[in-house]
N, C-alpha and C positions, 0 to 999 in steps of 0.2 A: 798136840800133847806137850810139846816144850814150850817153856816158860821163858828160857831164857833170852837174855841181849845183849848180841844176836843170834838169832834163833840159830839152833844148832838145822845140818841137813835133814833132809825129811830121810826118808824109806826108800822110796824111791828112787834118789838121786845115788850117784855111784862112790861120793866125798863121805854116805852114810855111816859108815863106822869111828868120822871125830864128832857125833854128837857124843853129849853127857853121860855116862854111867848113872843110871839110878838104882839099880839091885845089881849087887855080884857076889856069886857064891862060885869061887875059885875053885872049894873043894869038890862042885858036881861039872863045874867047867864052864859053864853059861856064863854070861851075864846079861843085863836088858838096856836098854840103852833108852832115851828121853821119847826117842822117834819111835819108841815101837819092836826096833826088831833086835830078836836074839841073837846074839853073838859069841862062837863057840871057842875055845881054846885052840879048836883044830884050823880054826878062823873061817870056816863054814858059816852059814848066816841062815835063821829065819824069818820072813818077813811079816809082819804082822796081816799084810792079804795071803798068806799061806806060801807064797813062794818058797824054796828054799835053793839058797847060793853054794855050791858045791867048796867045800874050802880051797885056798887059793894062795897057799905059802908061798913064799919067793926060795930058788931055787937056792940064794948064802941061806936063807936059816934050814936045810934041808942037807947042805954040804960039812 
């Protein structure tokens, strides 16, 4: 699905969230990313084979 060079991470891979933004719509929290999987504000993840990553904040942005 990505175009770019160099290819942004696939889905897959766990580096997945510095590929490219291609849709974000902040005001419903999403956004899509090049590889495929949705990326939520709460930083939860869906993957485009259906998986979904339970959001995974680091404990300074939660303090």
């Amino acid at each position: 699905m990505c175009l770019h060079t160099p290819a942004c991470p696939t889905a897959d891979r766990t580096d997945r969230e510095a590929a490219r933004v291609v849709a974000a719509h902040p005001e419903q929290g999403w956004s899509l990313l090049c590889n495929g999987a949705l990326l939520f504000d709460d930083t939860g993840e869906l993957l485009p084979d259906g998986r979904v990553i339970a959001p995974h904040r680091s404990f300074a942005a939660t303090a």
